[in-house]
C-alpha atoms as an extended CHARMM CRD file, in Angstrom:
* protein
*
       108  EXT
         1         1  UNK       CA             -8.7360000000      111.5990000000      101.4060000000  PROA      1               0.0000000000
         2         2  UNK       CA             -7.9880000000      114.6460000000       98.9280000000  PROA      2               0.0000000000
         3         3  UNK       CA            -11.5090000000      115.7980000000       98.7540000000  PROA      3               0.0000000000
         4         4  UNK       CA            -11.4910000000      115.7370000000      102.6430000000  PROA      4               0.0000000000
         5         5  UNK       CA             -8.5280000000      117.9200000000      102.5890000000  PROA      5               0.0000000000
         6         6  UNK       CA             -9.7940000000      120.2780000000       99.8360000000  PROA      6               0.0000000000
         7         7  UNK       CA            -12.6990000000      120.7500000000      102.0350000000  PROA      7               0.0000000000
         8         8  UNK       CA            -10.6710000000      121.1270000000      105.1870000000  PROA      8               0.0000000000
         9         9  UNK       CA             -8.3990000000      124.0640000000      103.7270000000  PROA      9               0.0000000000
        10        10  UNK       CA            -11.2080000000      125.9210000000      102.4980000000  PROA      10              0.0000000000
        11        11  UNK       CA            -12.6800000000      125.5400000000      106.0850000000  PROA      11              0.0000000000
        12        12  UNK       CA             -9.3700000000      126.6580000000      107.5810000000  PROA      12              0.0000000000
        13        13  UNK       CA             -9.2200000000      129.8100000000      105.1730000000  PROA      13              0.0000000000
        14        14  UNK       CA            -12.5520000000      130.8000000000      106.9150000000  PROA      14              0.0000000000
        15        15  UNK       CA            -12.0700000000      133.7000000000      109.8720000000  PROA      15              0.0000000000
        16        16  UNK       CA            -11.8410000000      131.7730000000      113.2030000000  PROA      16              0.0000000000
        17        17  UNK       CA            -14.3140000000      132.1100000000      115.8090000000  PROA      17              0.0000000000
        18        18  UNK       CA            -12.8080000000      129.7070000000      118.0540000000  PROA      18              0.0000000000
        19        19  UNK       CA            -16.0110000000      127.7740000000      118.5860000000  PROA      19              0.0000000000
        20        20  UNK       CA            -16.1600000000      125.2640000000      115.0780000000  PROA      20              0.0000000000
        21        21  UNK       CA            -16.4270000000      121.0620000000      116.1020000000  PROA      21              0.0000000000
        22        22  UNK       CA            -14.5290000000      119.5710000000      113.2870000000  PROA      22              0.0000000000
        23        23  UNK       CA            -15.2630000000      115.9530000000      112.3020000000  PROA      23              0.0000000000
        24        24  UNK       CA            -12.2930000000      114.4540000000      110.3170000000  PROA      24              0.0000000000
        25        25  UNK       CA            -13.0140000000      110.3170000000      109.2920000000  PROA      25              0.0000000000
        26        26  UNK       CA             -9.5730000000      109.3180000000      108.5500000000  PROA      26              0.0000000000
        27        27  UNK       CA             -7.7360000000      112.4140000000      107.3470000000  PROA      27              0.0000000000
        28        28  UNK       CA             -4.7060000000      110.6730000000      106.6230000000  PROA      28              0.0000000000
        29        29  UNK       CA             -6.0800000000      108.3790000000      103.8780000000  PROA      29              0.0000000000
        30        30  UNK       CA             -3.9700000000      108.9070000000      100.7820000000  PROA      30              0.0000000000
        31        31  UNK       CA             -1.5960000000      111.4780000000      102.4680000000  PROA      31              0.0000000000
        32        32  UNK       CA              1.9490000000      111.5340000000      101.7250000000  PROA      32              0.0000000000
        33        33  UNK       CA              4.0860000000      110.2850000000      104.8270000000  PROA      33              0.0000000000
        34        34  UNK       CA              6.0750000000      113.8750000000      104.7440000000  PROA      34              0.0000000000
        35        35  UNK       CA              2.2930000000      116.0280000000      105.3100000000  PROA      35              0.0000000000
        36        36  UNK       CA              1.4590000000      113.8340000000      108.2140000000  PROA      36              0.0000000000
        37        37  UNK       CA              3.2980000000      116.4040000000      110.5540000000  PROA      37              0.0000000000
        38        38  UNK       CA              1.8100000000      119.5070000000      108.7210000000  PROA      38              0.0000000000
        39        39  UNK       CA             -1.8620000000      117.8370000000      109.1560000000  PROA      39              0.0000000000
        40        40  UNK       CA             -0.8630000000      117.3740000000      112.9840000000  PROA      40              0.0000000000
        41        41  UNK       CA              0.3960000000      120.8290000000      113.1150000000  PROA      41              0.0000000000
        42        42  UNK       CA             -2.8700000000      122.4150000000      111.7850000000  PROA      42              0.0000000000
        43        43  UNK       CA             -4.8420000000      119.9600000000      114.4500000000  PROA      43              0.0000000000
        44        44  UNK       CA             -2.8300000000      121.4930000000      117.5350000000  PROA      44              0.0000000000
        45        45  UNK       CA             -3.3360000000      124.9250000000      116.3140000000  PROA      45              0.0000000000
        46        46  UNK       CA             -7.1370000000      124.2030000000      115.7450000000  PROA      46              0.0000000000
        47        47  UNK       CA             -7.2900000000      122.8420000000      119.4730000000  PROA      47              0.0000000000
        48        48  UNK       CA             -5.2450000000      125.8810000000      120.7160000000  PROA      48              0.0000000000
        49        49  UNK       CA             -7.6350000000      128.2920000000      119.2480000000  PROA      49              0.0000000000
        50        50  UNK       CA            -10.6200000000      127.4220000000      121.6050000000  PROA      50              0.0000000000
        51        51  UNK       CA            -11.7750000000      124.5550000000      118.1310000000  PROA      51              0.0000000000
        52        52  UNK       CA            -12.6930000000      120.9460000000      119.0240000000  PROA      52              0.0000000000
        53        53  UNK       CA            -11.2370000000      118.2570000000      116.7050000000  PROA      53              0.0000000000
        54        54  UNK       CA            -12.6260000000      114.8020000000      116.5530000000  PROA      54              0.0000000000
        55        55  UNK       CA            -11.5460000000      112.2480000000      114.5990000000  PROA      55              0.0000000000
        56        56  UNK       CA            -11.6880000000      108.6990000000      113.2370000000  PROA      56              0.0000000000
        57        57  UNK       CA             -8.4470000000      107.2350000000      112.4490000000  PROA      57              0.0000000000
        58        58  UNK       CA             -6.3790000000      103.7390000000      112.8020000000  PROA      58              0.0000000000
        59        59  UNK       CA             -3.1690000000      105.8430000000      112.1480000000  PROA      59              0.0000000000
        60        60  UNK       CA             -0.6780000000      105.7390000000      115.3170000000  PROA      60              0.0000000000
        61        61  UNK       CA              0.9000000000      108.9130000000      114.2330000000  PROA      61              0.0000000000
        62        62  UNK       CA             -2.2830000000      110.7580000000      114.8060000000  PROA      62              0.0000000000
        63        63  UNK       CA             -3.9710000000      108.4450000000      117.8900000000  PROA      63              0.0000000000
        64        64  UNK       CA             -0.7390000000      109.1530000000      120.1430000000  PROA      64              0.0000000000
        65        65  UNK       CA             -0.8340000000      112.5970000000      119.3350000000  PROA      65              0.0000000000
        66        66  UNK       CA             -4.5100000000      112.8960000000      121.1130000000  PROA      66              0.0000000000
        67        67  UNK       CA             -5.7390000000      114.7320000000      123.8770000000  PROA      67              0.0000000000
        68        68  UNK       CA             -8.1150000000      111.8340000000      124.4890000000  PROA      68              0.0000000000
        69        69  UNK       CA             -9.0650000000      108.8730000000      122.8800000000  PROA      69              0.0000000000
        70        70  UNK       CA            -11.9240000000      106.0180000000      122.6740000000  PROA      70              0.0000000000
        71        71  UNK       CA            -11.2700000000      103.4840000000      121.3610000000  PROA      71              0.0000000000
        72        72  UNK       CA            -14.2410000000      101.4330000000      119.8040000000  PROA      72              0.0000000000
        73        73  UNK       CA            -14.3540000000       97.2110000000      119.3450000000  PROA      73              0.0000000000
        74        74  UNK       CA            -14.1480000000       94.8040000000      120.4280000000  PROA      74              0.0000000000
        75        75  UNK       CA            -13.8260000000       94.0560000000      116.5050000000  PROA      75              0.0000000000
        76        76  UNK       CA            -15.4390000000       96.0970000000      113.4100000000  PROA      76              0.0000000000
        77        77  UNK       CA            -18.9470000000       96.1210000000      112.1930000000  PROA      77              0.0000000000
        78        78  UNK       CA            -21.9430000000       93.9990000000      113.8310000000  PROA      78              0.0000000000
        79        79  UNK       CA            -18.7800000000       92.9370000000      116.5890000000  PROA      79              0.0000000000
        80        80  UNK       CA            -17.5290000000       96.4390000000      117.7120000000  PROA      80              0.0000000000
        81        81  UNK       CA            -18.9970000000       99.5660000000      118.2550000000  PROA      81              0.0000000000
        82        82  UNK       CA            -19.0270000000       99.1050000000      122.0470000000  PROA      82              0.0000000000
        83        83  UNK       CA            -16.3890000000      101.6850000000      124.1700000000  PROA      83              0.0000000000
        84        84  UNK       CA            -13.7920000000       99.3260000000      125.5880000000  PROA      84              0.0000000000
        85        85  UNK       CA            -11.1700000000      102.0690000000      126.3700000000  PROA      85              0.0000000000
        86        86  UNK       CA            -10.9050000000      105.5060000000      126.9700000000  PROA      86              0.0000000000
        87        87  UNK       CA             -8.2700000000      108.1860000000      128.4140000000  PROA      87              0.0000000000
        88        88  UNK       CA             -5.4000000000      109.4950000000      126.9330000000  PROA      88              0.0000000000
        89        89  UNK       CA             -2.6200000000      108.0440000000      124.6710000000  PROA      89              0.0000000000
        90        90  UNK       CA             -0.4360000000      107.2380000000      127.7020000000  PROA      90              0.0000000000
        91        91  UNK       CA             -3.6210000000      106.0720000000      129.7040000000  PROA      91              0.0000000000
        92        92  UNK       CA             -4.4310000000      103.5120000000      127.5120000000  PROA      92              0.0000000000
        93        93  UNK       CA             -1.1430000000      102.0210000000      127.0920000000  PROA      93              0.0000000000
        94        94  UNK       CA             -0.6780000000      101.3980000000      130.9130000000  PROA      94              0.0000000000
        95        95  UNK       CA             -4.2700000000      100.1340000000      131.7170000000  PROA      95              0.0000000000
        96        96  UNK       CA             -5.7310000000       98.5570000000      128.7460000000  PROA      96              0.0000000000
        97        97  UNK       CA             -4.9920000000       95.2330000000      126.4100000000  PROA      97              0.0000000000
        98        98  UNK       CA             -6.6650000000       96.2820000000      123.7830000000  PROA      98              0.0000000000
        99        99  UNK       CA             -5.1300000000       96.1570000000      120.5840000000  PROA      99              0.0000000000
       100       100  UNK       CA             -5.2330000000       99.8250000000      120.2890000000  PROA      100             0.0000000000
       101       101  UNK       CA             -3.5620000000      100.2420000000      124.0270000000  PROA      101             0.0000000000
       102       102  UNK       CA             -0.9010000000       97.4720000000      122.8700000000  PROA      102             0.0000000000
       103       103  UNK       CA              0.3070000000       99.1400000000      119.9880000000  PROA      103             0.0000000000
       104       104  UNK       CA              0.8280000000      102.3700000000      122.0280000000  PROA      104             0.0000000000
       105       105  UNK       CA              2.5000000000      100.9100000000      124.3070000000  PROA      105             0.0000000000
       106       106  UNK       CA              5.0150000000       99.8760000000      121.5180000000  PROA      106             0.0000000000
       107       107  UNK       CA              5.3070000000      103.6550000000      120.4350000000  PROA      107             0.0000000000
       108       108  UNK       CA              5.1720000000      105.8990000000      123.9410000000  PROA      108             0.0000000000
């Protein structure tokens, strides 16, 4: 998690072109509960300057903040990897059961 973030601040100190695909894989791994809503902030601003963001994540916080989401399963490893939802946050909630879409529901 801290290495990813070292790496991701010395990214961001680069001069924006607008045009960067950043790949995150759970960027809230080991982050204090208090720099959740600074990460998110720097996400947004990414996305507002023309960026595209993707990431991997099982943290609610950061999957309900998404423009879009797919969610992968039905389970992990040899049992998942198939696409069994996709929209946005509030899209999933109101036409999916998957465990994802269930626990949104609980939070939108």
């Amino acid at each position: 998690g801290e290495a990813q973030r070292v790496k991701l601040s010395t990214e961001l100190a680069k001069t924006n072109t607008g045009h960067t695909i950043y790949i995150l894989d759970e960027p809230t791994t080991g982050l204090h509960f208090h720099d959740l809503n600074k990460l998110l902030k720097t996400l947004k601003t990414l996305v507002n300057q023309d960026n595209t963001v993707v990431i991997i994540e099982h943290n609610l916080d950061v999957i309900k903040n998404a423009d879009h989401i797919i969610d992968l399963g039905p389970k992990g490893g040899e049992k998942g990897g198939e696409v069994i939802a996709e929209g946005t946050p509030r899209e999933l909630a109101n036409k999916f059961t998957t465990p994802t879409a269930q626990e949104l529901k609980k939070c939108l």
